[in-house]
N, C-alpha and C positions, 0 to 999 in steps of 0.2 A: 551325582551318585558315584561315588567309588568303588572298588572292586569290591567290597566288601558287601555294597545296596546291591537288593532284588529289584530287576525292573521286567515289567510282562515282554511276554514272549512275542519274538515277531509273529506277525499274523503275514503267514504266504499268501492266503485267499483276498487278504484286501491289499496286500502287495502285487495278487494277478492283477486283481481287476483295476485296482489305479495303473497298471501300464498299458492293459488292454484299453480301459478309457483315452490313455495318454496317444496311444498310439493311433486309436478311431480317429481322433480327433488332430492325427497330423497326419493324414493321408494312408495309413497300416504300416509304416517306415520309419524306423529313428534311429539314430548312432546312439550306440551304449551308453557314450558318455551322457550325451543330450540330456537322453533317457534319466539317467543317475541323478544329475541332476535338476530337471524338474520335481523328480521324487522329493530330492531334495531341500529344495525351497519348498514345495507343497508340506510335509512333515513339519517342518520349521514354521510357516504361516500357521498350520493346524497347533502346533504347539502355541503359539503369541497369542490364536484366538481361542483355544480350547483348552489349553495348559495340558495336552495328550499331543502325538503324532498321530498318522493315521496308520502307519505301516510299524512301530512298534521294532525298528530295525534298529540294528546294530552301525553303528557310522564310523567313520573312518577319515583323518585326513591324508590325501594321495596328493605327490606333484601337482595332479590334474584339479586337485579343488576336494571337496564330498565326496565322500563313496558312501553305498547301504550297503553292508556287505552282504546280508541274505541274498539283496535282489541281486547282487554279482553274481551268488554262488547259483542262483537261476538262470541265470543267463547262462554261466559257465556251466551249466549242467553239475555242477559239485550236489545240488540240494533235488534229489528226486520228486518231483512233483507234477503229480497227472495232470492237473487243472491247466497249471504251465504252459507242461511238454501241448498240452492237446490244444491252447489257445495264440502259444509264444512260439517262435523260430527263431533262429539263429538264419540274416540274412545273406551275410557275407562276414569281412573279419572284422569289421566295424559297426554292424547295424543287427537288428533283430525285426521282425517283422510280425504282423499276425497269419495265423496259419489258417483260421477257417472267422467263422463269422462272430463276432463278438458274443459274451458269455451277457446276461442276465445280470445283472451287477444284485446280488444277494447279502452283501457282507457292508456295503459302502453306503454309507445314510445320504441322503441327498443335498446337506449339507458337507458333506466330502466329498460329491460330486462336483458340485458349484464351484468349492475352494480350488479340484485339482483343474473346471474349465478354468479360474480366472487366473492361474499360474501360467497354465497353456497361453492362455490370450498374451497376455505381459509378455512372456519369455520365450515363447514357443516357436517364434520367428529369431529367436538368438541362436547365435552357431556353439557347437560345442564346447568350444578354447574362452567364448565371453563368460559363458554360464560358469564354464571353472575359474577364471577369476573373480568372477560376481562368488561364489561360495568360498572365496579363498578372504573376502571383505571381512566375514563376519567375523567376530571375538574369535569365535571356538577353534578357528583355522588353527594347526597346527605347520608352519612350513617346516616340511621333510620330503628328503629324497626317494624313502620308503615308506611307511605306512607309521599312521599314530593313530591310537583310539580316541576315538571323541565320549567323553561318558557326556550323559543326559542333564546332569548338572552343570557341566559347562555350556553346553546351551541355551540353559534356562537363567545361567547367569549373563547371557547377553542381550537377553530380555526383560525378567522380573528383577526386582528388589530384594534381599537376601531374605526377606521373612517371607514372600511369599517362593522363593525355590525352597526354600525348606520344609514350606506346605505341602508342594506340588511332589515334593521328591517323597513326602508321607504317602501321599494317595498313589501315587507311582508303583511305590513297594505294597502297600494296602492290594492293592489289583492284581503284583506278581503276587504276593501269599496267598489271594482269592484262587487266582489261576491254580496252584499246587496244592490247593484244599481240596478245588473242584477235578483234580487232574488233568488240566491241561498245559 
């Protein structure tokens, strides 16, 4: 999708709760980056097996590999959000932590559950600097000293066959114009 395609809007809520999951399930402790990228790889599996992410985020190629920029701008506190602020921390200058007891997972199907434990399981023992070369592997990687957008179509071109990205890039935008029908 190029500047010009509609793609749905990040969803913060299944972006909490897949870190808050992410996080339960590495002891309530992770470096940013880690973080990032599990999201990361988890989005990108859910896209190969579902032709959707689950986080609906904005991406980004950095030095470091993948970025989601939403889940950044939560971290970085740029993107106000209660759910967040009331389940996420900021641990140190490297890490974020959970703040109270994990949320009710409401938003995350149980099949986005499963996908984000078995990313955890694989990867979730990799240190930050593998994980960012393991996302620096894929097609989409852009190498740059500062920041490149990754649109969703390059993605999907490192996965599907051009007739079927051009399917998926249909229902992609089908779901943002549903979104702004339905006002969200």
């Amino acid at each position: 999708m190029e500047n010009n395609k509609k793609y749905p809007k990040f969803n913060e809520q299944k972006a909490t709760e897949a870190t808050v999951l992410l996080l339960k399930m590495h002891g309530g402790k992770m470096s940013r980056v880690k973080l990032m990228k599990l999201l990361y790889l988890s989005d990108r599996k859910a896209i190969e097996n579902w032709e959707r992410p689950i986080t609906y985020d904005t991406y980004y190629s950095m030095r470091e590999g993948q970025v989601l920029s939403g889940v950044l701008n939560l971290i970085n506190n740029r993107i106000k959000n209660p759910l967040w602020n009331k389940y996420i921390e900021r641990a140190d200058k490297i890490s974020i932590q959970l703040r109270s007891e994990p949320i009710k997972l409401q938003k995350l199907s149980r099949a986005e559950q499963k996908l984000l434990k078995n990313i955890h399981d694989e990867y979730g023992h990799w240190n930050r600097f593998d994980l960012g070369n393991l996302t620096k592997e894929f097609p989409e990687y852009k190498k740059t000293i500062t920041r490149k957008k990754t649109y969703p179509k390059e993605i999907l071109t490192g996965i599907y066959e051009k007739e079927d990205v051009e399917r998926i890039e249909r229902q992609l935008e089908e779901k943002a114009y549903l979104e702004l029908a339905l006002g969200g």
